[in-house]
Backbone as CSV, one residue per row, in Angstrom:
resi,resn,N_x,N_y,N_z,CA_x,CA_y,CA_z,C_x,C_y,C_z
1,UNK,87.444,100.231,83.635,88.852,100.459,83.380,88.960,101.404,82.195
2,UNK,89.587,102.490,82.239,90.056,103.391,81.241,91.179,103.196,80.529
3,UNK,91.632,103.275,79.457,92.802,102.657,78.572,93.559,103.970,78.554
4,UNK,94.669,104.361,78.205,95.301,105.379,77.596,94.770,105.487,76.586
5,UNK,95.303,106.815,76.260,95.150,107.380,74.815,96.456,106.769,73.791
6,UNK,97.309,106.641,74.728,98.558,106.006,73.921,97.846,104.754,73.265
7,UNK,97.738,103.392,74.070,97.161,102.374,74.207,96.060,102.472,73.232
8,UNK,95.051,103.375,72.868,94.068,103.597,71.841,94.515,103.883,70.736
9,UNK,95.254,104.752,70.653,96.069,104.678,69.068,97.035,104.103,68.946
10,UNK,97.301,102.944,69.737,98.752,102.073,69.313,97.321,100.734,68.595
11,UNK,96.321,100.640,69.362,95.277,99.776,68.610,94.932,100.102,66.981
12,UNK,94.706,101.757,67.266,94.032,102.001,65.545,95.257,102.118,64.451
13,UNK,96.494,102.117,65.075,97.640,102.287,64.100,97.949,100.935,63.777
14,UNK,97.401,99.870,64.740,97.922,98.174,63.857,96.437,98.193,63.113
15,UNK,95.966,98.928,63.568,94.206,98.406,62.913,94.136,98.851,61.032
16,UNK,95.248,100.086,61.342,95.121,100.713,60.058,96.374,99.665,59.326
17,UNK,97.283,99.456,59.919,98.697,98.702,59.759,97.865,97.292,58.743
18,UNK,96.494,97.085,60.100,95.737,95.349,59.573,95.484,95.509,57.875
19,UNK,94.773,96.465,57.594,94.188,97.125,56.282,94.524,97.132,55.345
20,UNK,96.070,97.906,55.410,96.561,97.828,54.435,97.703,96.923,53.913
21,UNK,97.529,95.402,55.060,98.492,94.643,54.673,98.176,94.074,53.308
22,UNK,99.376,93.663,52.275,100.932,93.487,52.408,101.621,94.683,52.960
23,UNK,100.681,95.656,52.492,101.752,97.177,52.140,102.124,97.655,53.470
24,UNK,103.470,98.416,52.408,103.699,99.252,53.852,102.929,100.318,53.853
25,UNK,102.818,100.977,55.026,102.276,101.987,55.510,102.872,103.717,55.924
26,UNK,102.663,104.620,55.268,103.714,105.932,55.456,102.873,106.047,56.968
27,UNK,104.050,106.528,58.224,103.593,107.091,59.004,102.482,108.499,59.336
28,UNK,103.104,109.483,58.735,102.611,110.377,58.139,101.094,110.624,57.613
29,UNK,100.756,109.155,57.091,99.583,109.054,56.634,98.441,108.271,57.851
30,UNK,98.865,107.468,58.515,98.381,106.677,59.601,98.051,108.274,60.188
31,UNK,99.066,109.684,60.859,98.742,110.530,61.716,97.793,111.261,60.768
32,UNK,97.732,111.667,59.802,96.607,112.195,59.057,95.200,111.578,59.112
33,UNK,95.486,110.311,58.900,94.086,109.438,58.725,93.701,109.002,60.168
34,UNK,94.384,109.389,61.202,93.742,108.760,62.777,93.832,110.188,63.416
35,UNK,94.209,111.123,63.263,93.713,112.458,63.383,95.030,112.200,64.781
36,UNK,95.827,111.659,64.974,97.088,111.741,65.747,98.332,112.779,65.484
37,UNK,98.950,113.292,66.510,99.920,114.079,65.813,100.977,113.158,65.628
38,UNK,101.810,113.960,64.336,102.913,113.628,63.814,104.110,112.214,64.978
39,UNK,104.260,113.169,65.819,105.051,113.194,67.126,104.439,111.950,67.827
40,UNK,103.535,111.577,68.167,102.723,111.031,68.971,102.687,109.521,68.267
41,UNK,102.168,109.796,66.891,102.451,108.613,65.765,103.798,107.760,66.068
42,UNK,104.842,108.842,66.003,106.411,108.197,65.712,106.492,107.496,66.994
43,UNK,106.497,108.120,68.422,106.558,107.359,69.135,105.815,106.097,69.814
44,UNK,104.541,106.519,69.157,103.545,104.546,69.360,104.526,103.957,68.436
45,UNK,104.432,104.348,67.231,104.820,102.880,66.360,106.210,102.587,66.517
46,UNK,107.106,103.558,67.316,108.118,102.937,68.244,107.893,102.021,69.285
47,UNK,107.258,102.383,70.136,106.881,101.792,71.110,106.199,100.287,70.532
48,UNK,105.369,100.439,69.503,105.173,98.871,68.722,105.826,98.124,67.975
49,UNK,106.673,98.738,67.632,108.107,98.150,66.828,108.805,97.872,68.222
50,UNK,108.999,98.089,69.047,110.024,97.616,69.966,109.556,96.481,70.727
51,UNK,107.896,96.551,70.716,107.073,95.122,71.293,107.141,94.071,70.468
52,UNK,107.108,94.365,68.996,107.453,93.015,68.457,106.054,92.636,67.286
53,UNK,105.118,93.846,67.565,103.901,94.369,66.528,104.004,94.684,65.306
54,UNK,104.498,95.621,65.251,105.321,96.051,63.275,106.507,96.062,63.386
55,UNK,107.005,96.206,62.053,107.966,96.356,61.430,108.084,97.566,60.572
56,UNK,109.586,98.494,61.285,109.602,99.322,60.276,110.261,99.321,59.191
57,UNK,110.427,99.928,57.964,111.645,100.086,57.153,111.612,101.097,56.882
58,UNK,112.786,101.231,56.621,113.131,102.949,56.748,113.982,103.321,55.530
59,UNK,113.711,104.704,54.888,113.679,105.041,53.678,112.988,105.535,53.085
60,UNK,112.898,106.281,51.804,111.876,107.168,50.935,110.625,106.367,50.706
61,UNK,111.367,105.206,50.277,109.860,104.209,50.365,109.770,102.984,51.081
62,UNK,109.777,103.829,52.407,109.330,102.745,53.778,108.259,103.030,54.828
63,UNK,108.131,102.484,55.119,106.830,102.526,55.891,106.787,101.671,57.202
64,UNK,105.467,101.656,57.558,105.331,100.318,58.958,104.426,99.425,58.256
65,UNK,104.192,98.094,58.248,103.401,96.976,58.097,103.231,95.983,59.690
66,UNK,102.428,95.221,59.697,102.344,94.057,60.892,103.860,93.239,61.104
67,UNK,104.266,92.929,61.861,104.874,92.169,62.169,104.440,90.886,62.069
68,UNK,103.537,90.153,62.194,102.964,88.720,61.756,101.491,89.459,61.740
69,UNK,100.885,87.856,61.239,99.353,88.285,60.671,98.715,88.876,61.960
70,UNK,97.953,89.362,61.242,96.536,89.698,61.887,95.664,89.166,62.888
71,UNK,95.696,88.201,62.405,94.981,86.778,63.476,95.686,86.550,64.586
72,UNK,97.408,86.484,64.253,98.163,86.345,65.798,98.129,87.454,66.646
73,UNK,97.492,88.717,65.886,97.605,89.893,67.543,96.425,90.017,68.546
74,UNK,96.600,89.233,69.478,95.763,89.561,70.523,95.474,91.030,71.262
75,UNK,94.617,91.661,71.238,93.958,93.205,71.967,94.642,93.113,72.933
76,UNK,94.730,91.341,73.877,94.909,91.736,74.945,96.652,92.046,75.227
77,UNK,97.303,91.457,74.404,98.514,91.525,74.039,99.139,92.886,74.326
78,UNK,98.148,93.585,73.294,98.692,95.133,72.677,98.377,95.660,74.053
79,UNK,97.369,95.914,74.853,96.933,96.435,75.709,98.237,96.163,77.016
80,UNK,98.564,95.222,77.198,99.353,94.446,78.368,100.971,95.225,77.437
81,UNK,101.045,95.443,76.681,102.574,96.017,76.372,102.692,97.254,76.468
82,UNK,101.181,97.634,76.335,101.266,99.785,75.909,100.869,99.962,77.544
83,UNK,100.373,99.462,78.197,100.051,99.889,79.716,101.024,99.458,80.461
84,UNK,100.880,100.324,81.498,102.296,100.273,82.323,101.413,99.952,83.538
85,UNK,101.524,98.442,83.650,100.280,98.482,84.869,100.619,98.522,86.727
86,UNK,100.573,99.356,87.467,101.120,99.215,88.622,100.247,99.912,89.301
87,UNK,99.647,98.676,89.955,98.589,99.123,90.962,99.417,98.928,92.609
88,UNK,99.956,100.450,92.889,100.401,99.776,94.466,99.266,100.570,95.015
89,UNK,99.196,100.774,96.588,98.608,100.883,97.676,99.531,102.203,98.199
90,UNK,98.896,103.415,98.383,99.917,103.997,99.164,99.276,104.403,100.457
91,UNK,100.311,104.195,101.120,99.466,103.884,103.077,99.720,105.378,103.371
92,UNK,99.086,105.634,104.362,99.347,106.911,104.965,100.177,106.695,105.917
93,UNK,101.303,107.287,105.977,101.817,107.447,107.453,101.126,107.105,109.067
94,UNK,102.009,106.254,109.218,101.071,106.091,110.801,99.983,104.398,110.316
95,UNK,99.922,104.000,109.467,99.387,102.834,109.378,99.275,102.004,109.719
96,UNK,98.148,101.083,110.357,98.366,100.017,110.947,98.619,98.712,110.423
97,UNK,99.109,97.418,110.786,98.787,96.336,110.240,97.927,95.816,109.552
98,UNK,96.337,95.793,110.626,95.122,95.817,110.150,94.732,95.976,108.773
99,UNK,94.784,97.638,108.695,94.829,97.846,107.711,95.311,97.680,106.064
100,UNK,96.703,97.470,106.648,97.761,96.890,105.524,97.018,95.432,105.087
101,UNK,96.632,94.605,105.765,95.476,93.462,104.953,94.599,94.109,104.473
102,UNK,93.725,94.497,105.019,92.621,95.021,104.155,93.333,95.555,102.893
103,UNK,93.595,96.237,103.070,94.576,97.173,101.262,94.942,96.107,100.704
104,UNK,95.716,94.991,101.511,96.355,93.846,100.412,94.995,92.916,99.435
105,UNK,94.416,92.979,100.073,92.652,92.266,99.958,92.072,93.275,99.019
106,UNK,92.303,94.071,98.805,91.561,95.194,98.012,92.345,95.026,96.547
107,UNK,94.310,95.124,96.574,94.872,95.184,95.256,94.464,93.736,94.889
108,UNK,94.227,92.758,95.965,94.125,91.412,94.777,92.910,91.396,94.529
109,UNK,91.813,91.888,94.664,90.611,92.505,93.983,90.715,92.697,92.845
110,UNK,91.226,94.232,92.840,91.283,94.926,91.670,92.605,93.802,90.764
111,UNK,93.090,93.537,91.099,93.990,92.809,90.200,93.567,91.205,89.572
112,UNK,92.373,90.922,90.296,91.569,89.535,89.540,90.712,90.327,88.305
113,UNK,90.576,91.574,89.017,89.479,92.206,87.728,90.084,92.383,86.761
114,UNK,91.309,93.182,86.764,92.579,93.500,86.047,92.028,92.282,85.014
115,UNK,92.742,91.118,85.485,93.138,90.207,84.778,91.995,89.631,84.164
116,UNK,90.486,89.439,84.314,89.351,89.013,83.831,89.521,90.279,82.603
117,UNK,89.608,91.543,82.921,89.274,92.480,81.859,90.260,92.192,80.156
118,UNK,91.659,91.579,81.148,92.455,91.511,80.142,91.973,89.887,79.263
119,UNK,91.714,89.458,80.219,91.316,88.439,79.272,90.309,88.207,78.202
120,UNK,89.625,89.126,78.379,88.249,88.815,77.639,88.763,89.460,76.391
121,UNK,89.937,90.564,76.319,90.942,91.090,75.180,91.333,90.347,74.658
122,UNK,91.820,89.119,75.714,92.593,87.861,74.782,91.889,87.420,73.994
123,UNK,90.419,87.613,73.978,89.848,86.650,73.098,89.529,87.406,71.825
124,UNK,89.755,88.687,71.439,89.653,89.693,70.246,91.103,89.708,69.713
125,UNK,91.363,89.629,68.171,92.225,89.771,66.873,92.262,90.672,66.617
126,UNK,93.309,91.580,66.192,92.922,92.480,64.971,92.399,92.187,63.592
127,UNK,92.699,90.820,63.128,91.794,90.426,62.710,89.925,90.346,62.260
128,UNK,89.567,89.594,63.794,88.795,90.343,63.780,87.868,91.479,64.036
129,UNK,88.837,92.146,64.338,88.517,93.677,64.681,87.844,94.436,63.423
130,UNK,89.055,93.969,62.302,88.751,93.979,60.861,87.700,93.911,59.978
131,UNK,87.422,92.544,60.434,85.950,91.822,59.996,84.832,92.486,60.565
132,UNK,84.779,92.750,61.769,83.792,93.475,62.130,83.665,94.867,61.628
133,UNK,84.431,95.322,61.553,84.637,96.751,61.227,84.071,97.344,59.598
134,UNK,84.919,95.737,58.676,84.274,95.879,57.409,82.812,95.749,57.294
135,UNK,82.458,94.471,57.771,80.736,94.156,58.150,79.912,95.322,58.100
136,UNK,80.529,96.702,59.193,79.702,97.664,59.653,79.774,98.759,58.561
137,UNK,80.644,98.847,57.856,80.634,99.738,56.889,80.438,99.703,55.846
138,UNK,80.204,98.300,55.250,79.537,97.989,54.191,77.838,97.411,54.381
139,UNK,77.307,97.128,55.481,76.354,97.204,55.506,75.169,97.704,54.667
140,UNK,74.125,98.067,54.493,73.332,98.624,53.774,72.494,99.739,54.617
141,UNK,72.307,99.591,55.786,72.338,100.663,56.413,73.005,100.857,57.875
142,UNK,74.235,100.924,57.562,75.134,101.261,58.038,75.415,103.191,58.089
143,UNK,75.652,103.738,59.108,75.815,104.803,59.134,77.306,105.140,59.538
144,UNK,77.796,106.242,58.776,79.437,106.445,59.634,79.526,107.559,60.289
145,UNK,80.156,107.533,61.366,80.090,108.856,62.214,80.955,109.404,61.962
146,UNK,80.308,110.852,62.260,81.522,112.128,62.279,82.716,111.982,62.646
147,UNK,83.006,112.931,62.279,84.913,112.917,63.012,84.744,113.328,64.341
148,UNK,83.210,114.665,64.912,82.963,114.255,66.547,82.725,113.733,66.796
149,UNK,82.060,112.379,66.704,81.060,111.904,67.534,81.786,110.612,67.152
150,UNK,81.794,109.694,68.986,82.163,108.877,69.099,81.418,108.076,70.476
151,UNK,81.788,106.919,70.443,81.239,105.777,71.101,82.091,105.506,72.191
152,UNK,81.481,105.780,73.757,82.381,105.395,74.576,81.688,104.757,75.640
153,UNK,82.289,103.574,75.681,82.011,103.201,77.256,82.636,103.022,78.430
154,UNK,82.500,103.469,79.248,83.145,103.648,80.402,83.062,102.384,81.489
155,UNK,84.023,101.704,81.676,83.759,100.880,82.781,84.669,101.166,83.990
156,UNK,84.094,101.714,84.908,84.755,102.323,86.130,85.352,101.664,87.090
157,UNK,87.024,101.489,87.487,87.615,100.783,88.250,88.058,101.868,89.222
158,UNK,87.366,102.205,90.467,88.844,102.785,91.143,89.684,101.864,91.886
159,UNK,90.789,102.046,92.438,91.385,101.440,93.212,92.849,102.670,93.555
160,UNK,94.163,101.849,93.717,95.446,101.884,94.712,95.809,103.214,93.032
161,UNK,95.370,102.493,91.793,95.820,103.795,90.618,94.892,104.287,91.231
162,UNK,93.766,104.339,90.702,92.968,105.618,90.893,93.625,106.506,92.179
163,UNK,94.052,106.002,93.265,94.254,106.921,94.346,95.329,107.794,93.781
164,UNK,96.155,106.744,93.594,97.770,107.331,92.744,97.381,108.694,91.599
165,UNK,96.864,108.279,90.778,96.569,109.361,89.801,95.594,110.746,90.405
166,UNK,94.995,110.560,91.603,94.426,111.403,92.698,95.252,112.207,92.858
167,UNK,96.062,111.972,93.483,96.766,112.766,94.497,98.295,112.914,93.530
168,UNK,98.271,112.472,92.443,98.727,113.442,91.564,100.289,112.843,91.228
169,UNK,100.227,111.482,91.586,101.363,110.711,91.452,101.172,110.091,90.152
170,UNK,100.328,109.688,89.186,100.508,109.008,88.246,100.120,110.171,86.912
């Protein structure tokens, strides 16, 4: 399963949000320090202010902070609010019945996986996202990577999206 890019920096903007709690946080500085644009910033931490994640205040000296601790935000949470998840099936013209099971048998497939993937989110905090994160960088030999080089793993779902985003619908 591939995440958005939205969905990835709506994670590192509570991650940075986690960090510097009590404080507030200048937007401005979150898009500088996560290498996000300006634009892109304002509208995640809209989009997370409207889920119920931060809090903004607004003013010369306002910022974004968490909306509750750290410990209460579930990954899988954030993930399930920033994704817009809609896996349909699109039939070809001329389709048979037959078929139409099989496809139905296929989205509740992909949609048990869906839901195993999301769960195993449920079980990660930003919290401790935190903890781990500090662990690795204070280490003793701990290394920090470039601003290129990054860590990705790919876990490959196609299905009824994948077709969708194919053929140029999503």
């Amino acid at each position: 399963m591939r995440l958005s890019k939205t969905t990835n920096y709506a994670i590192r903007i509570l991650l940075d949000c986690a960090v510097a709690e009590p404080n507030l946080v200048k937007v401005a500085e979150i898009s500088e320090r996560r290498d996000i644009t300006l634009q892109n910033t304002f509208k995640i931490v809209h989009l997370l202010s409207r889920a119920g994640f931060i809090r903004a205040v607004r003013g010369r000296h306002g910022g974004v902070r968490l909306a509750r601790p750290a410990a209460d935000i579930r990954l899988g949470d954030v993930v399930r609010a920033m994704e817009i998840l809609h896996l349909e099936v699109e039939r070809e013209e001329g389709e048979r019945g037959g078929a139409h099971g099989q496809l139905a048998a296929l989205d509740q497939l992909f949609d048990n996986a869906l839901g195993a993937f999301i769960s195993v989110l449920d079980e990660h905090t930003l919290d401790q996202m935190i903890k781990v994160q500090r662990k690795e960088t204070s280490g003793s030999g701990a290394r920090q990577k470039s601003k290129g080089q990054r860590r990705t793993k790919t876990l490959a779902v196609s299905g009824s999206g994948a077709r969708r985003q194919q053929a140029g619908h999503g």
